[in-house]
C-alpha positions as CSV (number, residue, x, y, z in Angstrom):
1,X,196.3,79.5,45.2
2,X,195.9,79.7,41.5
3,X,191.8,79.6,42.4
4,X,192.3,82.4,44.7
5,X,194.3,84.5,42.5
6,X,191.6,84.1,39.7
7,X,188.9,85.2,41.9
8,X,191.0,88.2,43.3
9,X,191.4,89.1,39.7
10,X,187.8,89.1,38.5
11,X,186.4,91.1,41.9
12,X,189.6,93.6,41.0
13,X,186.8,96.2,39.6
14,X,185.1,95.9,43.0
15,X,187.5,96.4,45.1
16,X,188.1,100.0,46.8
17,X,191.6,101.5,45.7
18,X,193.1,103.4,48.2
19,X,196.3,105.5,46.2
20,X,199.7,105.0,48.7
21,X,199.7,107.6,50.7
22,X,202.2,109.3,51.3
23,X,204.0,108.6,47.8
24,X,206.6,110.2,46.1
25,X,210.0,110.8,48.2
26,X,208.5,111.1,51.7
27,X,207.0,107.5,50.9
28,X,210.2,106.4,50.5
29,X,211.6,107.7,53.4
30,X,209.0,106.1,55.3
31,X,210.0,102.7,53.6
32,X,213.9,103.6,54.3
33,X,213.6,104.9,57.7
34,X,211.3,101.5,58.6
35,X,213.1,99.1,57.1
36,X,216.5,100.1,59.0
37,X,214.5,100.5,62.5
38,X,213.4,97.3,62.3
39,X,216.8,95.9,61.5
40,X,218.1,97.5,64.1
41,X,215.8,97.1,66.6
42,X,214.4,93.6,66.6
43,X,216.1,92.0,63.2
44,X,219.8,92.1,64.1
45,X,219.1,91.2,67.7
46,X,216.4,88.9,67.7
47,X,218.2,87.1,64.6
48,X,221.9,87.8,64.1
49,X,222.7,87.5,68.0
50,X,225.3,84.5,68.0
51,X,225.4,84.5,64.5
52,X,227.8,87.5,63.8
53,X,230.4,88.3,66.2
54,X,228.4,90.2,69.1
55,X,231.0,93.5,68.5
56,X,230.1,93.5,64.8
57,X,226.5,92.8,65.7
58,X,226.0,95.7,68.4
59,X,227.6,97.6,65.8
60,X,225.6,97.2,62.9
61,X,222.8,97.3,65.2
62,X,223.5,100.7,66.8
63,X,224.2,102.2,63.3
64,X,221.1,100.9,61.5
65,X,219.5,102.3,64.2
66,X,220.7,105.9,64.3
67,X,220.2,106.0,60.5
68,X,216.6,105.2,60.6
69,X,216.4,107.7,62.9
70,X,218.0,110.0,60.4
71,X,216.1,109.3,58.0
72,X,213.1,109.3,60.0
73,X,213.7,113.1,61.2
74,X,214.6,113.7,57.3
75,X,211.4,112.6,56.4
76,X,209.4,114.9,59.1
77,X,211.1,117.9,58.0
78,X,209.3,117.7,54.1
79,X,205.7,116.7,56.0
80,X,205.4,116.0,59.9
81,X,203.1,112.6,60.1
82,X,201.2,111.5,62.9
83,X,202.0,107.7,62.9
84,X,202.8,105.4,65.5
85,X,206.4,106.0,65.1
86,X,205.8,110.1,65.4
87,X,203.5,110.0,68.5
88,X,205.6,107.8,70.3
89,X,208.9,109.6,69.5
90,X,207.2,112.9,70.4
91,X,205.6,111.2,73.7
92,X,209.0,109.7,74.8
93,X,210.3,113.4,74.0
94,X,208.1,114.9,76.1
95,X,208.2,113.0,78.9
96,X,212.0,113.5,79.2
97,X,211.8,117.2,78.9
98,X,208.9,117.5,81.9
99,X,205.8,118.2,79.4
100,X,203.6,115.6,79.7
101,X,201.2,116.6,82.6
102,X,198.4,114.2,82.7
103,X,199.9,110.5,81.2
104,X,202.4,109.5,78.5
105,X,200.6,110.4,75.5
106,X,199.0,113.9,76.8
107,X,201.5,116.1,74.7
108,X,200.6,113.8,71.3
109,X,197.2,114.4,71.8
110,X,197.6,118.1,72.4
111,X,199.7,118.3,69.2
112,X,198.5,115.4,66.8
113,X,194.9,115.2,68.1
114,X,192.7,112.7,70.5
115,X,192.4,110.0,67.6
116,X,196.2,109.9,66.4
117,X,197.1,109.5,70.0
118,X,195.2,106.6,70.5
119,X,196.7,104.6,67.8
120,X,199.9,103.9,69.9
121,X,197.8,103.5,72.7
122,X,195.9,100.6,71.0
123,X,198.6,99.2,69.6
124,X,200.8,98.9,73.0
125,X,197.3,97.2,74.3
126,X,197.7,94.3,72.0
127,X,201.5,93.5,72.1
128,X,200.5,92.8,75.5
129,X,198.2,90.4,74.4
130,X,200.0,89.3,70.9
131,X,203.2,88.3,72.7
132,X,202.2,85.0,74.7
133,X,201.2,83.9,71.3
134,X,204.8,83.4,69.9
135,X,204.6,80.1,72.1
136,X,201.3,79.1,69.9
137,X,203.5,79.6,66.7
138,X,206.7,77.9,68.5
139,X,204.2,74.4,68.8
140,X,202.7,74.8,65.5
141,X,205.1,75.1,62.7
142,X,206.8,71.7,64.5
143,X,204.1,70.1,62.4
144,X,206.5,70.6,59.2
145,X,209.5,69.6,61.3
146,X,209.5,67.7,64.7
147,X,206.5,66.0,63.6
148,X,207.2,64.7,60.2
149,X,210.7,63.3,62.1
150,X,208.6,61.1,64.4
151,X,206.4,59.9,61.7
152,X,209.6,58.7,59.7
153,X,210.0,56.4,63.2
154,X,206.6,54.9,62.8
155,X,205.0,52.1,60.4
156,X,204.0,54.5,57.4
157,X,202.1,51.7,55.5
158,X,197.9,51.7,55.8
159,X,196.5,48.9,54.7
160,X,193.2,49.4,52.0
161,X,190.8,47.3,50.8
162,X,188.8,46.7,47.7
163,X,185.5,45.3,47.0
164,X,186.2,44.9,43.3
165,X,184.3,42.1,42.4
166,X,181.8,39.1,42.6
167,X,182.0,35.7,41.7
168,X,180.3,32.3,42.9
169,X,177.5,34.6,44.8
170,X,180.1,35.9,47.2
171,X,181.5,39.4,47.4
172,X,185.7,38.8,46.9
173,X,187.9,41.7,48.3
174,X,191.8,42.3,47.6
175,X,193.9,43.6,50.4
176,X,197.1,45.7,50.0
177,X,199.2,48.3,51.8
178,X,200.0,51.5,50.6
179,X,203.2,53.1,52.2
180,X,202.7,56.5,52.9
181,X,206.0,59.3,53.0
182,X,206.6,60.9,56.6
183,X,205.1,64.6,55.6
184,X,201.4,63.2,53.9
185,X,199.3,63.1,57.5
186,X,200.1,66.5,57.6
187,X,198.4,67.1,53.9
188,X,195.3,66.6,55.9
189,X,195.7,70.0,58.1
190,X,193.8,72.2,55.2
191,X,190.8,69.9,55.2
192,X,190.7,69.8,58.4
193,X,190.5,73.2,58.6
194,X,187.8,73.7,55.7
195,X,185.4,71.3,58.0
196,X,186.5,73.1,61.4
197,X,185.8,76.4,60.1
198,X,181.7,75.8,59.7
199,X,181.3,73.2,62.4
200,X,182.9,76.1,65.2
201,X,181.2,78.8,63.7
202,X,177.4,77.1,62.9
203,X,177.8,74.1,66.0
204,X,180.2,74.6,68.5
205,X,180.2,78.8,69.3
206,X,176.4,78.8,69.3
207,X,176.2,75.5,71.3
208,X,178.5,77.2,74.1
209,X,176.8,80.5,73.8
210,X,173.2,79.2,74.2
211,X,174.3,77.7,77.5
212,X,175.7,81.1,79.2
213,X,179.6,80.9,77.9
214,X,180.4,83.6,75.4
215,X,182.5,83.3,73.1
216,X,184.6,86.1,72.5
217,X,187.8,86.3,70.5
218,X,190.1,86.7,73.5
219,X,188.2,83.8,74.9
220,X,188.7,81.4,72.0
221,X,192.6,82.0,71.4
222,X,192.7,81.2,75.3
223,X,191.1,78.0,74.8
224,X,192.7,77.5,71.3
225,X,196.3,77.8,73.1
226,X,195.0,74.9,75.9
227,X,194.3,72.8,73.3
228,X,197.5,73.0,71.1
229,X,199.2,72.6,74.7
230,X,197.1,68.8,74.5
231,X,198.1,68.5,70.9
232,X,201.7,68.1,72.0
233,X,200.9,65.9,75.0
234,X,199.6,63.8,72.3
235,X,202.7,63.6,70.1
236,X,204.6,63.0,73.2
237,X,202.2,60.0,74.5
238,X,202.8,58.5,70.6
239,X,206.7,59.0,70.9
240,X,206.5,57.2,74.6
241,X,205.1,54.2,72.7
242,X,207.3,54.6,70.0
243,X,210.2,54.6,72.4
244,X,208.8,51.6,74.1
245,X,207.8,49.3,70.9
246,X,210.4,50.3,68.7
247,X,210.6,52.0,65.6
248,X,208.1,51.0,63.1
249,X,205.9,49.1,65.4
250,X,203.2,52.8,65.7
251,X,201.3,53.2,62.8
252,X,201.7,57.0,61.2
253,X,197.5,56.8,61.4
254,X,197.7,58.1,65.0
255,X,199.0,61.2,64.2
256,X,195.8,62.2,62.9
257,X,194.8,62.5,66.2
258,X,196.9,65.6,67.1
259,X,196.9,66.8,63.7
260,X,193.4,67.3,64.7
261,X,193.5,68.5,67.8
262,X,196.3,71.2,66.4
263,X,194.0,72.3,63.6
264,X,190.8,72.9,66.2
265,X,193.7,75.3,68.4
266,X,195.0,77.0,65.0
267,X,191.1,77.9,63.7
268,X,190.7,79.1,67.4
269,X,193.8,81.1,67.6
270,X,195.6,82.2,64.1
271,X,191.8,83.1,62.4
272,X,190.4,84.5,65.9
273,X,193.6,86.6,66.5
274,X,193.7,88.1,62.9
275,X,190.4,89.0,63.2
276,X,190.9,90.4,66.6
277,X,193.8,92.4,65.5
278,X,192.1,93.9,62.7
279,X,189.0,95.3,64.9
280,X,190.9,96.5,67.6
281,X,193.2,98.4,66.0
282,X,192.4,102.8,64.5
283,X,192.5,102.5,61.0
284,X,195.9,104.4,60.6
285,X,197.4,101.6,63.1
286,X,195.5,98.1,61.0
287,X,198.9,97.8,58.9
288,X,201.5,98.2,62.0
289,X,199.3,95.7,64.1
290,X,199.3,93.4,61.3
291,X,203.3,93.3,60.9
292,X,203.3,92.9,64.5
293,X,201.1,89.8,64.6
294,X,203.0,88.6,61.7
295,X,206.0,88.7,64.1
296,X,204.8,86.3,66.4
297,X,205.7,84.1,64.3
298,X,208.7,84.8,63.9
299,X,209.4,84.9,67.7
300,X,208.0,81.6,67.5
301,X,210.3,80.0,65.2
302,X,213.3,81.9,67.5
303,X,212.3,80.2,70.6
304,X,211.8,76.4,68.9
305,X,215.4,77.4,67.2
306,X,216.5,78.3,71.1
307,X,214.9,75.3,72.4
308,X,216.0,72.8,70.2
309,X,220.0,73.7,71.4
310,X,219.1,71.1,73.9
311,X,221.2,68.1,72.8
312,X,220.6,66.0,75.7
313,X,216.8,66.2,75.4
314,X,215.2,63.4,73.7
315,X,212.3,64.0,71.2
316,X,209.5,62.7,74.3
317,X,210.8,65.4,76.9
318,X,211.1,67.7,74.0
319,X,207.2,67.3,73.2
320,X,206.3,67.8,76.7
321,X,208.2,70.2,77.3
322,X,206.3,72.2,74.8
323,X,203.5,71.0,76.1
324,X,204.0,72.2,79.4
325,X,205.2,75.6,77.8
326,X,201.9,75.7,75.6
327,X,199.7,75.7,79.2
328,X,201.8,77.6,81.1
329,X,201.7,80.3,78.3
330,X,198.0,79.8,77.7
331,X,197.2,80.7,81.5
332,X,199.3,83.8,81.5
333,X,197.1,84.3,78.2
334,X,193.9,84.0,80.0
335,X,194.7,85.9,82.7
336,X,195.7,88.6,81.0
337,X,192.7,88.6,78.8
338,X,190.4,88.9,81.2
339,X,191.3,92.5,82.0
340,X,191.4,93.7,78.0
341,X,188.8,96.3,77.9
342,X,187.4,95.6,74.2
343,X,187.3,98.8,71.6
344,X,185.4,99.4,68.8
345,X,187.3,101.0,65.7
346,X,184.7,102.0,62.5
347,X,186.3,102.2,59.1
């Protein structure tokens, strides 16, 4: 981090500044109104729901609400914008009062223009595609959790050796163990990525493309999310044997096995899919579609915290059952891929 942060600072001159826009009041309005929408609409729900006492929560969520709306209206009086927010407000509008005549967003376009219409229409495009990925994010931040549990259940000493010296014409060696803590395999995931990144991108892509099967970045998440679904059948195989032999009797050193496999389905899906939702998105929409795909994660950490209220379910069915959510969720993924007509958005 402290590397990156010295190289963002010395290209700071190169860089493009782009001055917030809008500032002053109605940028604050636009922060305000936001902030309390989101609340509303997917914070208090999505994370208060069972929390908070459901009166106080529907509440609080039905007031938030109407104030961002407030302030959102307060906001268009100083200067009308034609963000997401706008067009679909103004679309929902007019379809309610009869004057949308040819689609949902037909009244936008006549009022805010062709290409501020289509930002809404881009972004709905990808939560269709963005949502199935929550289940990626529900299997991969287990590596920080459910997997460092099983790996304080296996033997965390790996045995090393020494050639340190000779003597008499024969080469002596010293054998020892070093006992490693529960969380160190997963230490390995950023150099596994490092070495993933080139080998996909100069080896494996080309190698699949030169024999007919393109690539694309739809087509890698789908593949990524079929192979984080093999990942966890992995874990759960270990934890069968663990369950068998007894605690202690695995060595930690098979976890690098599906510490691999994960890392190959996160290069494939978390890079591809920010790359994909920054070229498929107008440039007014590139910020909203980031926050969305940023919320995928979140989603992701909801369901694990929903699935995890199974007492009864012991840490092998838990791992296939993710596994089997994984595929399922990677099909649906796939399918639904194939019929994403790709766009092309220049800066």
């Amino acid at each position: 981090m402290f590397i990156a942060t010295v190289f963002f600072w010395m290209g700071r001159k190169d860089f493009v500044h782009v001055p917030p826009s809008p500032g002053g009041r109605t940028g604050l309005l636009d922060t305000i109104g936001g902030l309390l929408l989101f609340t509303g609409a997917i914070g208090l729900p999505l994370f208060f729901w069972g929390v908070l006492p459901n009166s106080i929560c529907v509440i609080l969520t039905i007031f938030t609400i109407a104030a961002g709306l407030w302030v959102f209206y307060e906001r268009q009086a100083i200067e009308e914008d034609d963000g997401f927010l706008s067009i679909m407000l103004h679309s929902i509008e007019a379809t309610l009062s009869g004057k949308n005549k040819s689609g949902f967003f037909s009244s936008a376009a006549e009022k805010y223009g062709e290409e501020a219409a289509e930002g809404p229409k881009a972004v709905l495009r990808i939560i269709s595609i963005f949502f199935l990925v929550s289940v990626f994010w529900a299997l991969f931040d287990q590596h920080g959790s459910s997997w460092v549990r099983q790996a304080k259940m296996m033997n965390l000493k790996m045995p090393w050796f020494t050639y340190n010296f000779e003597l008499f014409g024969q080469k002596w060696v010293s054998k020892g163990f070093l006992e490693l803590l529960p969380s160190q395999i997963g230490s390995l995931n950023p150099l596994m990525v490092m070495a993933l990144i080139p080998f996909n991108n100069f080896f494996l892509y080309p190698f699949l493309e030169k024999r007919g099967y393109e690539m694309t970045p739809l087509r890698r998440m789908s593949v990524g999310m079929f192979v984080a679904a093999f990942s966890f059948a992995a874990v759960a195989l270990i934890q069968a044997a663990i369950a068998t032999g007894g605690e202690g009797t695995v060595s930690v050193l098979w976890q690098i096995a599906p510490y691999l496999i994960m890392t190959q389905a996160e290069v494939m899906v978390s890079i591809t899919g920010l790359e994909f939702a920054y070229t498929q998105a107008p440039k007014k929409m590139k910020s909203t579609i980031m926050g969305l795909w940023l919320l995928t994660v979140s989603l992701g950490n909801k369901l694990t915290a929903l699935l995890t209220g199974f007492g009864d379910l012991d840490l092998t069915g838990f791992f296939w059952l993710f596994a089997g959510l994984m595929a399922a969720a990677a099909v649906l993924f796939a399918f639904r891929a194939k019929f994403y007509e790709y766009r092309s958005y220049t800066q």
